[in-house]
C-alpha positions as CSV (number, residue, x, y, z in Angstrom):
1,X,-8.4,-3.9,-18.7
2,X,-8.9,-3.4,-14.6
3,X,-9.1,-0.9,-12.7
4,X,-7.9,-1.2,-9.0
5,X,-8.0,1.6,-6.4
6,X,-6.2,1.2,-3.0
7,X,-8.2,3.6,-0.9
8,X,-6.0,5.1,2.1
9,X,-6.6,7.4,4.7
10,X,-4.3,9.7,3.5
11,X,-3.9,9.1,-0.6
12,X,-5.7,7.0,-2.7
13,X,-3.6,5.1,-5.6
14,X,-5.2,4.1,-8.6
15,X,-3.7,1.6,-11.2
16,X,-4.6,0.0,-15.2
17,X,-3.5,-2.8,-15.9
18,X,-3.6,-4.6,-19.3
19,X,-3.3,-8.1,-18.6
20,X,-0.3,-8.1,-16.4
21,X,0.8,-5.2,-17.6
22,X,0.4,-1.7,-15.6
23,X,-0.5,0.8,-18.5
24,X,-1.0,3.6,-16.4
25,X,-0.6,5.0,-12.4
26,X,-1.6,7.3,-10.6
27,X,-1.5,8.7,-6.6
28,X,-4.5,11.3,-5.5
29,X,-4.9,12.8,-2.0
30,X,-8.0,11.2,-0.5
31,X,-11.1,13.1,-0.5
32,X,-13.9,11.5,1.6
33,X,-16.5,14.3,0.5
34,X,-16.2,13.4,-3.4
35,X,-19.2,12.2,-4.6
36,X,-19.5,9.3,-7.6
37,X,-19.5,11.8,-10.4
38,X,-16.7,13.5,-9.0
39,X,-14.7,10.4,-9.0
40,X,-15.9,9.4,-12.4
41,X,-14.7,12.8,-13.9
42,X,-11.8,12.5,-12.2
43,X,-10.6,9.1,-13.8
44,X,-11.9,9.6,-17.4
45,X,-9.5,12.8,-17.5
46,X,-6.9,11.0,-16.2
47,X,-7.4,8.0,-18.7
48,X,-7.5,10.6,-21.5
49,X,-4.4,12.4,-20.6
50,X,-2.7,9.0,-20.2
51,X,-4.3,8.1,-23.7
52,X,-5.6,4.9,-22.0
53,X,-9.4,3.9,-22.9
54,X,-12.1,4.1,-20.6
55,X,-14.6,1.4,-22.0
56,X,-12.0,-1.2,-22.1
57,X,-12.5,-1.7,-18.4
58,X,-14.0,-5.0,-17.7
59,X,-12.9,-5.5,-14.0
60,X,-12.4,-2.8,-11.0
61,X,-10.9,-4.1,-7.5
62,X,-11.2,-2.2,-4.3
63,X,-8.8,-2.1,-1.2
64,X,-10.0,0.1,1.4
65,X,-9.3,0.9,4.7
66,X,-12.2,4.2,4.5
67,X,-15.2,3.3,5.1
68,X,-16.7,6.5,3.9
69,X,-15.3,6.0,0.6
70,X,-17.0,2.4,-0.5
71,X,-20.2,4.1,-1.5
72,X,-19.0,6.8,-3.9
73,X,-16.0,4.4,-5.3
74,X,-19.1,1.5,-5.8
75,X,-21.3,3.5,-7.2
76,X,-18.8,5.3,-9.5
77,X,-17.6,1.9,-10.8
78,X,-21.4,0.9,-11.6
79,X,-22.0,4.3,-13.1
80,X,-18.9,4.6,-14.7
81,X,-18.3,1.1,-15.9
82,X,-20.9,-0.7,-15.4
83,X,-19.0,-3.4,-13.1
84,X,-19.8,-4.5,-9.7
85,X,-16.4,-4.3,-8.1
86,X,-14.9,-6.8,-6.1
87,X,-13.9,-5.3,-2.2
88,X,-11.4,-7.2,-1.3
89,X,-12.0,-8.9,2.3
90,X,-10.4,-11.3,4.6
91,X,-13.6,-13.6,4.1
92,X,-12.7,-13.8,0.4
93,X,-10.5,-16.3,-1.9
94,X,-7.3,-14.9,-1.8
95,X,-4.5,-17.5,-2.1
96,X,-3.5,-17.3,1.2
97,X,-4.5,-18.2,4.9
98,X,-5.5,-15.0,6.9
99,X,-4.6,-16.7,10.6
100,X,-4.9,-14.0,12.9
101,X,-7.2,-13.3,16.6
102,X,-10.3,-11.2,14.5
103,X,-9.6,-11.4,10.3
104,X,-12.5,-8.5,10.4
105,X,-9.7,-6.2,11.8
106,X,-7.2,-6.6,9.0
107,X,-6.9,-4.0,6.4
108,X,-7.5,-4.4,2.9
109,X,-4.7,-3.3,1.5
110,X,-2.4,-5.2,4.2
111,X,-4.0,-8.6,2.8
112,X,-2.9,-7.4,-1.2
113,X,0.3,-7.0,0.8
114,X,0.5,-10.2,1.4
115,X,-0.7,-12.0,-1.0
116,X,1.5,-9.9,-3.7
117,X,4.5,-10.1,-1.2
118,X,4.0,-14.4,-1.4
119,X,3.2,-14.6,-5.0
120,X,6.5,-12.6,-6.1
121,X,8.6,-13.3,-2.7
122,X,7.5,-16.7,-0.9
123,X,7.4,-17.3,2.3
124,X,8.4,-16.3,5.0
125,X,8.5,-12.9,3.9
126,X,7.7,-8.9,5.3
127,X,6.4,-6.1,3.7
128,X,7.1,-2.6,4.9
129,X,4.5,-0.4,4.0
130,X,5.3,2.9,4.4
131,X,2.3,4.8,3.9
132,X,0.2,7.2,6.9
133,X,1.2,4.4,9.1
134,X,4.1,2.0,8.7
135,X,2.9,-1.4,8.6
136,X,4.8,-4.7,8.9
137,X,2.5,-7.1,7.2
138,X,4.3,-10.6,7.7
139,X,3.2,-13.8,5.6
140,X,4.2,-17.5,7.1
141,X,6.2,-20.2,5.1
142,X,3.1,-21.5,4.6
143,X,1.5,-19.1,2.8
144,X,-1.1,-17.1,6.0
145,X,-1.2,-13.8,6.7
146,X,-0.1,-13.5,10.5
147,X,-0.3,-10.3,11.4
148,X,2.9,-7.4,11.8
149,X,3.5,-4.7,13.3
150,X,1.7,-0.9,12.9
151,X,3.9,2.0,13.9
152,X,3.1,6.0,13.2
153,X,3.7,6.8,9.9
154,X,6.6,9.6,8.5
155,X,4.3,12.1,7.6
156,X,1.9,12.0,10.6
157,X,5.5,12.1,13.0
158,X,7.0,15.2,10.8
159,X,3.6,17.1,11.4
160,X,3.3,15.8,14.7
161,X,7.1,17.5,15.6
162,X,6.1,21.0,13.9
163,X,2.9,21.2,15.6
164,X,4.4,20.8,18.9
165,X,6.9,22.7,18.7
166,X,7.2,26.6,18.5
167,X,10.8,27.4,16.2
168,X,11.2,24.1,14.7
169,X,10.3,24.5,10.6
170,X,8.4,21.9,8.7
171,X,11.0,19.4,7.0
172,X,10.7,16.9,4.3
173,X,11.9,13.4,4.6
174,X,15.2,12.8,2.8
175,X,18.8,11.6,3.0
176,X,20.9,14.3,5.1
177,X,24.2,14.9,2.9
178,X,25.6,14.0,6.4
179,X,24.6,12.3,9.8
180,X,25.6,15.2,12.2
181,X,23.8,18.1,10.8
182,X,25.3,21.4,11.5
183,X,22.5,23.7,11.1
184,X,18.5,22.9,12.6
185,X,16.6,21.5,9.4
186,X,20.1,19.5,9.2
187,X,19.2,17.7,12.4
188,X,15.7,17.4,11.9
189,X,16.5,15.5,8.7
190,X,19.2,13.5,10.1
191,X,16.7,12.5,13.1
192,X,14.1,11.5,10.9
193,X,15.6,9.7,8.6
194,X,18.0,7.5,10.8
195,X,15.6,7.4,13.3
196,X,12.9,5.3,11.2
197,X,16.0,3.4,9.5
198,X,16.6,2.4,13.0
199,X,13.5,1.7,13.9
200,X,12.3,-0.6,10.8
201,X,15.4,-2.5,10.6
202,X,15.1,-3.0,14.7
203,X,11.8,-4.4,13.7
204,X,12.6,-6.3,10.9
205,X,15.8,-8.0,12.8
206,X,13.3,-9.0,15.4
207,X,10.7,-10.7,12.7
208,X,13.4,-12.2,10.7
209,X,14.9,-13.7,14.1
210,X,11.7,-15.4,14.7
211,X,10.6,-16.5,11.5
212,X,14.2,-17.8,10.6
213,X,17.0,-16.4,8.5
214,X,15.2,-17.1,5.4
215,X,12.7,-14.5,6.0
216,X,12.4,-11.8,2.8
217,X,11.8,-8.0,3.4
218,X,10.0,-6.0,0.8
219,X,9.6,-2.3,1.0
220,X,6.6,-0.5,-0.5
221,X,4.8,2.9,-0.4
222,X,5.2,6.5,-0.8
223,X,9.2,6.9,1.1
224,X,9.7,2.9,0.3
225,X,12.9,3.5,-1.7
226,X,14.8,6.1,0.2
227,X,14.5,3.4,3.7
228,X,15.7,0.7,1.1
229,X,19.0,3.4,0.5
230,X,20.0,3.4,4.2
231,X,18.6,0.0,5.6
232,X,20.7,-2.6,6.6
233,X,17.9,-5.2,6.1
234,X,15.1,-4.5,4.0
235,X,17.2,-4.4,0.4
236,X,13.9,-4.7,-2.2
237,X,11.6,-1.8,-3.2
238,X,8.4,-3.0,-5.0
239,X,6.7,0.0,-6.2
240,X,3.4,-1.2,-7.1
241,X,3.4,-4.0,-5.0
242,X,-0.4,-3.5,-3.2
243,X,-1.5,-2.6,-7.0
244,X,-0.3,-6.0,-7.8
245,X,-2.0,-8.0,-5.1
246,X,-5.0,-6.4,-6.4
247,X,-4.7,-7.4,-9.9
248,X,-3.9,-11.0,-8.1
249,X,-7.0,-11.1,-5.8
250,X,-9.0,-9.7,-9.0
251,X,-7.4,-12.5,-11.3
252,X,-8.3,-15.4,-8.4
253,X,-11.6,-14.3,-7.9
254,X,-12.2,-14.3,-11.8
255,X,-11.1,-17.4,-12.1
256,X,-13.3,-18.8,-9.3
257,X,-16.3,-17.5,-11.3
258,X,-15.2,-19.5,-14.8
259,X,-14.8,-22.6,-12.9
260,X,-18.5,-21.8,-11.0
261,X,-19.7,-21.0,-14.0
């Protein structure tokens, strides 16, 4: 069984998969002051509630974008599981190119992006990560990471709005019942929602127009499926999709080592 932890700024999302096969999920606020045992804890109760078995994990894979959390989540997985786990890196064997200015810069979990979005997809293809930041992560035809697009993420520009403003209330993100909202939280929603509609399918027209017609668009991340309701242009909503690209990337790498060994 392997364990792989994507390792955002804002949540962290944690996945078991048997074989191919994703046994159990789960999404956790990130916590950069937990300490190894903490983390430990943390996952053995959640294997137990989901009935899963902790000693059948032979395999953890890391994507993360905080730094602060590498240390604990390494050190839990030795403790834990006894498994050095694999960080994935732009430096590493991952099935595809990673052909951009500084490969250092790129995010983990925008290369398990990637190489999930070719792997299920092809090329050309973009995924639309909706996550503290929505990123465009955009694979060529033949098969390279070439960068995207990073734009402010939904939650950061709902808390942005309420804290700069004195009688506006704190919204969530959904589907207005109508476009023209008649009362304040009406608007709000109808602003949000049709706003960042507008925006990713502006920015997925643009990508699409420049990579040819061809071109896929894959949604993922926390408000993935209610963009895929309203969007003219992104029509898929893969779930797990960065979970996948781990298992992927883990699955590679494993590979490599037989053939080494």
């Amino acid at each position: 069984m392997l364990l792989a932890l994507d390792a955002g700024n804002s949540n962290i999302t944690i996945g078991a998969f048997d074989g191919q096969t994703l046994s159990g999920q789960w999404r956790l606020r990130t916590i950069r002051e937990q300490t190894p045992d903490e983390w430990g804890i943390l996952l053995r109760n959640l294997f137990s509630l989901a009935g899963l078995d902790l000693s059948a994990i032979d395999g953890v894979v890391i994507a993360s974008v905080v730094p602060a959390l590498d240390q604990p989540l390494a050190a839990m997985s030795e403790r834990y599981f006894q498994r050095t786990p694999l960080f994935v890196s732009p430096l590493g064997d991952l099935g595809i190119k990673v052909r951009i200015d500084n490969p250092r810069e790129v995010g983990a979990d925008r290369l398990a992006n990637a190489v999930a979005g070719f792997n299920k997809y092809g090329g050309p293809c973009v995924i639309v990560d909706l996550g503290t930041t929505i990123n465009f992560d955009v694979v060529s035809k033949d098969a390279a990471f070439i960068g995207g697009v990073i734009a402010p993420g939904i939650g950061m520009s709902i808390n942005g709005l309420f804290a700069k403003t004195a009688r506006l209330p704190m919204v969530d993100f959904r589907e207005p019942e109508k476009l023209i909202g008649s009362n304040t939280v009406g608007n709000i929603q109808s602003g949000l929602y049709y706003g960042f509609i507008g925006m990713i399918d502006g920015i997925v027209e643009r990508i699409v127009a420049e990579l040819g017609p061809e071109t896929k668009a894959v949604a993922t991340g926390g408000q993935g499926e209610l963009i895929v309701r309203g969007s003219r242009c992104v029509k898929i909503y893969d779930q797990h999709l960065t979970l996948e690209g781990l298992r992927l990337i883990w699955e590679r790498s494993r590979t490599a080592s037989g053939r080494k060994a």
